[in-house]
Legacy VTK file of the C-alpha trace (Angstrom):
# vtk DataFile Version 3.0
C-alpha trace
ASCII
DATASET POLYDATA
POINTS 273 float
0.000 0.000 0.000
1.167 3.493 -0.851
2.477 5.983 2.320
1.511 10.015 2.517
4.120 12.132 3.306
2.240 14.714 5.200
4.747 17.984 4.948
4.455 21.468 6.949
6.701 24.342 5.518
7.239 27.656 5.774
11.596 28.221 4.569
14.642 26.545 4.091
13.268 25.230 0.414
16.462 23.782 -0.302
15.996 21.489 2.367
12.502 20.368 1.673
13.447 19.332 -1.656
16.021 17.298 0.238
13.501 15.635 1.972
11.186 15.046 -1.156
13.814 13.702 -2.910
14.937 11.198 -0.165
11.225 10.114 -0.319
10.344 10.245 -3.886
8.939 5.852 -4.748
6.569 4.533 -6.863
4.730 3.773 -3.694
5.160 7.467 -2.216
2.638 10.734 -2.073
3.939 13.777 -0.907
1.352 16.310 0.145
2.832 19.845 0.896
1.425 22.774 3.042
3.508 26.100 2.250
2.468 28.670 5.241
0.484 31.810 3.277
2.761 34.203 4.591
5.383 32.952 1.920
4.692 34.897 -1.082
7.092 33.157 -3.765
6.423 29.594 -3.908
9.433 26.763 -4.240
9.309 24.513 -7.147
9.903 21.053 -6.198
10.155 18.227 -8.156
9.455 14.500 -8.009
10.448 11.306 -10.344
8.254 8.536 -9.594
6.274 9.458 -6.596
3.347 11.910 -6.841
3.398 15.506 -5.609
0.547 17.429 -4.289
0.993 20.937 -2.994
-1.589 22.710 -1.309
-3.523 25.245 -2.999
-6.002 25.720 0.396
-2.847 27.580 2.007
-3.528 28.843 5.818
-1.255 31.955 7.966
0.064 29.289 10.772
0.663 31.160 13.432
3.540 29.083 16.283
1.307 27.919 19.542
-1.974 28.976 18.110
-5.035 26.288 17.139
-3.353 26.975 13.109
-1.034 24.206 13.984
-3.667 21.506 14.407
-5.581 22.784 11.147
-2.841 22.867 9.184
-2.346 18.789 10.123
-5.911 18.483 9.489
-6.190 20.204 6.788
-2.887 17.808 4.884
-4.970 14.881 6.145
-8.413 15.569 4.711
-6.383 16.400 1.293
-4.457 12.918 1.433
-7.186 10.942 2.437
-9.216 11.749 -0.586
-6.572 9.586 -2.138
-6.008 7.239 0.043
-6.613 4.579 1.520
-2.706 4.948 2.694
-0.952 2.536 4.703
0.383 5.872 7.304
-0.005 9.366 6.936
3.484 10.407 8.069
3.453 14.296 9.620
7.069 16.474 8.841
8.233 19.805 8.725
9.935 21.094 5.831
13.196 21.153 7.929
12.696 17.255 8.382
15.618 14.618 6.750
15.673 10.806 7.487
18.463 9.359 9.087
17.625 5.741 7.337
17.749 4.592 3.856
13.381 5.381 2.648
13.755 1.028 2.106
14.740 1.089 5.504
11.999 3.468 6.843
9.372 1.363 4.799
10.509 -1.616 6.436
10.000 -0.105 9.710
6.528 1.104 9.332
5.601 -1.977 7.652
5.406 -4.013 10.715
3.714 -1.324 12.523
1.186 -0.857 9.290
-2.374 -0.638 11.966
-0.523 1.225 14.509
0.077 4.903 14.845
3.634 5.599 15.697
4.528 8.046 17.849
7.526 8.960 20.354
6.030 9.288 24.097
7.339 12.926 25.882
7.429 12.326 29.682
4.419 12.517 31.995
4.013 16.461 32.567
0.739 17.506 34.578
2.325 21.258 34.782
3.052 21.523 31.315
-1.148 20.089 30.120
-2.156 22.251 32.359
-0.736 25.296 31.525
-0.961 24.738 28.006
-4.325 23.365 27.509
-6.463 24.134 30.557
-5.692 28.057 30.725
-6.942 29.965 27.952
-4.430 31.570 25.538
-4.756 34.859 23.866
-3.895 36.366 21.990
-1.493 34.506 20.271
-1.651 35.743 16.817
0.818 38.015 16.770
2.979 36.271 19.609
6.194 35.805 17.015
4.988 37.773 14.238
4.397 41.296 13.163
6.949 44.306 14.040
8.576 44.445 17.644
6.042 46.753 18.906
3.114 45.012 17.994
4.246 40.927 19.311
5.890 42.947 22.694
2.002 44.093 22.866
0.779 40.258 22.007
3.085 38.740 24.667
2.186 41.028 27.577
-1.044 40.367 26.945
-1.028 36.730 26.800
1.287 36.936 29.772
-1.149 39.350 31.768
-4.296 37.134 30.565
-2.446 33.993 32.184
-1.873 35.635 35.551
-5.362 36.339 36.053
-6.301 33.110 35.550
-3.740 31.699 37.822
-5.328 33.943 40.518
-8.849 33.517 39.717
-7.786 29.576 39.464
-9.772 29.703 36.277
-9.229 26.286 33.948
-11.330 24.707 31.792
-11.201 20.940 30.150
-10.548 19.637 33.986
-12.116 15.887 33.519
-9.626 15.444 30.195
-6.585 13.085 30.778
-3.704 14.671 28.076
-0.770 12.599 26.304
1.940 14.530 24.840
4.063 13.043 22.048
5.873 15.059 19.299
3.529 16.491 16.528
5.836 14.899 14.010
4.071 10.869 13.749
2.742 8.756 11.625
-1.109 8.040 11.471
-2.847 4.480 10.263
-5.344 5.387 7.987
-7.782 4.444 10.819
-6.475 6.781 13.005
-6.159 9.282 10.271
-10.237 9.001 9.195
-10.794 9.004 13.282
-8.945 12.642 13.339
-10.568 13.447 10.380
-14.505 12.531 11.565
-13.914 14.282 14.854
-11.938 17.394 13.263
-14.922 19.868 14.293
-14.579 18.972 17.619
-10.984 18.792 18.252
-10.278 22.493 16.803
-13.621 23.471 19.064
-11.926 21.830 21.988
-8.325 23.016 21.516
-8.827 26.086 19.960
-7.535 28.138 23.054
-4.928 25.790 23.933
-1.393 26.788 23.818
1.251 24.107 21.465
-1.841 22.096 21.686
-0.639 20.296 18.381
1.889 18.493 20.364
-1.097 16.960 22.391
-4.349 16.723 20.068
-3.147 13.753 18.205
-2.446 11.034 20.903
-4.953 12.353 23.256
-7.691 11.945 20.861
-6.732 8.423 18.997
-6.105 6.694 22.900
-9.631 8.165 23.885
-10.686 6.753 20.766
-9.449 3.751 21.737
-7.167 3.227 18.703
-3.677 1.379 18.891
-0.329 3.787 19.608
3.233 2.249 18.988
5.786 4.213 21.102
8.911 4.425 19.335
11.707 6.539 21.715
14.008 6.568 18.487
11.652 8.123 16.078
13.215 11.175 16.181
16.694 13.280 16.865
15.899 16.640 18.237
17.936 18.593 20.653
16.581 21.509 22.718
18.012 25.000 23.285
15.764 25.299 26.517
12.431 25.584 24.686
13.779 25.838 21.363
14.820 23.121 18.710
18.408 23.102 18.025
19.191 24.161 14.381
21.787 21.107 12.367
23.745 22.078 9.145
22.569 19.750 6.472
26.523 18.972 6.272
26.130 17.314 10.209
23.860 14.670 8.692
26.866 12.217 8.616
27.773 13.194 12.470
23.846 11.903 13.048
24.282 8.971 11.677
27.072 8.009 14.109
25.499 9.619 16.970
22.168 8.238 17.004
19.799 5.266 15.580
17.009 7.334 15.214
15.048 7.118 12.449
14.559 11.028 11.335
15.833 14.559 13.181
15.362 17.833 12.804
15.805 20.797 11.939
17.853 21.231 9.376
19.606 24.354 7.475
21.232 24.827 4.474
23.385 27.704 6.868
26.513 26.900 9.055
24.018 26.795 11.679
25.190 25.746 14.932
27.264 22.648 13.890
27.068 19.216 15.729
29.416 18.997 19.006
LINES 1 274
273 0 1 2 3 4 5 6 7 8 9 10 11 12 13 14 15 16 17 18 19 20 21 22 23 24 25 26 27 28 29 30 31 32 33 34 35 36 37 38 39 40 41 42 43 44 45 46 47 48 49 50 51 52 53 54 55 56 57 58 59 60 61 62 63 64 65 66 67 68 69 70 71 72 73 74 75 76 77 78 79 80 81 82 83 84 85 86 87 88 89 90 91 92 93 94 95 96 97 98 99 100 101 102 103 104 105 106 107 108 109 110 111 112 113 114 115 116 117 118 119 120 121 122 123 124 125 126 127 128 129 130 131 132 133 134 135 136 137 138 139 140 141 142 143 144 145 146 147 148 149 150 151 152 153 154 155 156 157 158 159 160 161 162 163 164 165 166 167 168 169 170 171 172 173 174 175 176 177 178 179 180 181 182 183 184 185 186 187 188 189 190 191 192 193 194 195 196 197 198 199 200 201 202 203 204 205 206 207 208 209 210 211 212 213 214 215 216 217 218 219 220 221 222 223 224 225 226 227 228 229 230 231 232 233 234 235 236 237 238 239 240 241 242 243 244 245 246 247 248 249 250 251 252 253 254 255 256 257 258 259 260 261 262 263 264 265 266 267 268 269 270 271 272
């Protein structure tokens, strides 16, 4: 059965096509979101996979709701092709560390499971992000310096008064954080899909919700999760992922047996220690 390569992108072009590339089979359809704020597209190119880009394109805004309908949004537009044997979610800044027969192989024998890499148990971090209401977060990274300093000390002053008030909301809900980068069955992909309305109702003023929506839903839904802790390589920077040359790739490979990291530049970047 034929995979979907479900892709989120916003820069670093050079480095998508990478990734298309490394993914372009027979058996392969790549499905690409390009953020509307870019106003000159990339043109990509595939040999014997199929390539879809996005012509629905949404203003993804970092921590808002955007980041769950963007996913939902790549998996409605796959899934009118499908059946696929897993909807796989990247960035654009995405590049496997294993050969794609190698990958294949792997999700293979995990073809009615969603895979997914586990984060650690966290009550402080579900409950600030999804039980306290966030806003406004539109502006939170974007815009000119005056207007996201506004943005952030109004989040930050909407927060406080919560915490005082001990306002919450979704109290009864039990959360599970993974990364938002997995790979959906196609049952678990339709489930997301059928229930889309109420997910975005339900996390629509949650903060990074994206990295929750996904598992929380599909284990309430009773569907089957694979937890794979070497899924992916990503370092932190205290909240922030560290930034690889493409040129460390070969470093990766001897450092880890993970099966993708991220992110990747076609800059010096930071190097690889």
């Amino acid at each position: 059965m034929r995979n979907a390569w479900l892709i989120i992108a916003h820069n670093e072009f050079a480095i998508l096509q990478m990734l298309v590339s490394a993914l372009d089979m027979a058996e392969s359809d790549v499905y690409i979101h390009i953020d509307k704020k870019v106003s000159r597209l990339p043109s990509l190119k595939v040999r014997e996979g199929r390539l879809f880009m996005l012509d629905n394109r949404m203003d993804v805004r970092w921590g808002s709701v955007s980041q769950i309908e963007v996913e939902l949004l790549l998996m409605a537009a796959a899934s009118k092709n499908g059946p696929y044997a897993h909807y796989h979610i990247l960035s654009g800044t995405h590049l496997p560390l294993k050969p794609v027969e190698d990958l294949m192989a792997f999700y293979d024998a995990h073809a009615e499971e969603t895979v997914v890499r586990y984060w650690p148990k966290d009550s402080g971090d579900a409950d600030f992000k999804l039980r306290r209401y966030h806003f406004p977060l539109g502006h939170f990274k974007y815009g000119g310096s005056f207007r996201r300093h506004i943005c952030q000390k109004t989040w930050q002053g909407v927060i406080k008064v919560q915490k005082v008030l001990g306002i919450r909301h979704l109290k009864g809900e039990v959360f599970v954080k993974t990364d938002n980068w997995l790979s959906l069955s196609d049952q678990a992909c339709q489930y997301l899909i059928n229930h889309k309305n109420d997910i975005l109702h339900k996390y629509r003023w949650s903060f990074c919700g994206d990295e929750y929506f996904a598992a929380t839903e599909l284990m309430k839904g009773g569907l089957p999760l694979y937890d794979y802790p070497q899924l992916l390589y990503v370092e932190f920077q205290g909240d922030t992922p560290r930034t690889f040359p493409v040129s460390a790739v070969d470093a990766l490979l001897k450092k880890t047996n993970c099966l993708w990291a991220r992110k990747f530049t076609m800059d010096s970047a930071d190097g690889l220690d």
